[in-house]
N, C-alpha and C positions, 0 to 999 in steps of 0.2 A: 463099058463097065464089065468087072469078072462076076462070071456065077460065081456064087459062095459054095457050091456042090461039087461041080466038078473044075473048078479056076476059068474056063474058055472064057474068051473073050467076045462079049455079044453087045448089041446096040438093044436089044428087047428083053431087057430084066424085068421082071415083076414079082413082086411078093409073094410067098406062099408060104403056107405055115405045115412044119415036119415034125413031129414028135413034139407037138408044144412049142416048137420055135417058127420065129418070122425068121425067114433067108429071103434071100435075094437072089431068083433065079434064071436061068437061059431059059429058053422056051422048049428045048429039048428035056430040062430036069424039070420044068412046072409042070408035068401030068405026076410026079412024084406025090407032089402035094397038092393041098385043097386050099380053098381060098380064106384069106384070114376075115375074121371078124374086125367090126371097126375098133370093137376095143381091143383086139388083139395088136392091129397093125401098127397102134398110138401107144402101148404100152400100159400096162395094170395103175403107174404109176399117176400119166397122163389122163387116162381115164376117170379116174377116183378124184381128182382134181376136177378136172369139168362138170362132174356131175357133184361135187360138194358146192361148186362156183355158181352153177342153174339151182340148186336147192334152194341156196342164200338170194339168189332172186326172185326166188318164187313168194319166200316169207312174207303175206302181204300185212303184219303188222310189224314195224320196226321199232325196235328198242327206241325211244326216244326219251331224251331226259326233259322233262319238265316238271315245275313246279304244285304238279297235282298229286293231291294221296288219295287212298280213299276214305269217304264217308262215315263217321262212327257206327252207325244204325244202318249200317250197309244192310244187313239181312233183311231187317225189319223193313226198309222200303222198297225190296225186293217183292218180299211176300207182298204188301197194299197192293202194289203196281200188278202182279202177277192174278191176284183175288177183283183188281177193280177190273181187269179184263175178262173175267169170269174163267180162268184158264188151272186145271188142275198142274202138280210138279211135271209126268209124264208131259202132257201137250205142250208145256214151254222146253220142254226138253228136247223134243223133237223137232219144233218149230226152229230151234235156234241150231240144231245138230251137235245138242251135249248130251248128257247120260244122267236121266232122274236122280242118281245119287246125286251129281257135282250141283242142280240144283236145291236139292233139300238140304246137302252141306250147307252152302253159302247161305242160304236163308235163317239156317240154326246158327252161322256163326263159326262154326267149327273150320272152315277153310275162308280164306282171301282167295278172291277172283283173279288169275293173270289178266293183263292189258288185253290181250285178246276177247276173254271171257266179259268183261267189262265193257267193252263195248258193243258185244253182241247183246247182251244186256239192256247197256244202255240205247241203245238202237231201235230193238221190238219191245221193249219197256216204256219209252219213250219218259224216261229217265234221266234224271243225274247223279251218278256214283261217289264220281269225284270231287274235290275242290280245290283250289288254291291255297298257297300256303305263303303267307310274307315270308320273306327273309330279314333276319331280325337282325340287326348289326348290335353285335357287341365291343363296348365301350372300355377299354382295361383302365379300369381307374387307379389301379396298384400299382406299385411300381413292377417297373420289368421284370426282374427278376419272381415274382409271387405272383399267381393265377388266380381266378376268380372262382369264388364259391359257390353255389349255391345261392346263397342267402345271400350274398353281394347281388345275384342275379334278382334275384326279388326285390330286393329294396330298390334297385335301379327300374322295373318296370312300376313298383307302386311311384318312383317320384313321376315318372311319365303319366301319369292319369292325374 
């Protein structure tokens, strides 16, 4: 292989890094330079890539879709759950590793809990946030061309009952 430094032609090249750059050098021009970093040696670009790639596996709750929303009275059986454990907002805050606001939020109502939050929740609450939600299939009784209203949609679930 050629040093990138001075061209010779040498069988013992190794990396070194010069003024911000990785070369490729003889063993005569490697005391020039110092030894790269790993993220140097792989490139800014390859770097930023592997560690956004370990990020995304580290994520231990994943998006998943499913058929669950949350709770209407979500706050309200927060607080029971929270007061039947005799536990002030602070000590569930700590306990679960959130921040006394994001509790007294959710409890007032004023914020929805991400999937994360909801389960950690649900978890030392020993609660259920969520439910189930049918999927309702609609029926186009009109013709193709005209969409359904409203009020089409109601008289079709009152004849179902």
């Amino acid at each position: 292989m050629i040093c990138e430094m001075c061209g010779a032609e040498s069988h013992a090249i190794e990396p070194r890094k010069i003024s911000g750059s990785v070369l490729q050098l003889c063993s005569n021009c490697a005391s020039l330079g110092e030894e790269p970093t790993y993220r140097d040696s792989i490139g800014h670009r390859a770097y930023v890539a592997q560690t956004l790639e370990k990020r995304q596996q580290k994520t231990r709750y994943k998006e998943i879709e499913t058929d669950e929303v949350l709770i209407g009275n979500l706050g309200s059986v927060v607080r029971k759950a929270r007061e039947r454990m005799n536990l002030d907002h602070a000590t569930l805050a700590s306990k679960i590793s959130e921040k006394k606001s994001i509790i007294t939020s959710v409890e007032a109502g004023n914020m929805s809990p991400n999937e994360k939050l909801t389960k950690k929740l649900e978890n030392f609450l020993k609660i259920k946030l969520t439910e189930m939600v049918e999927d309702v299939e609609v029926s186009n009784s009109k013709s193709s061309g005209e969409s359904l209203t409203m009020g089409d949609l109601i008289k079709q679930a009152m004849e179902k009952e």
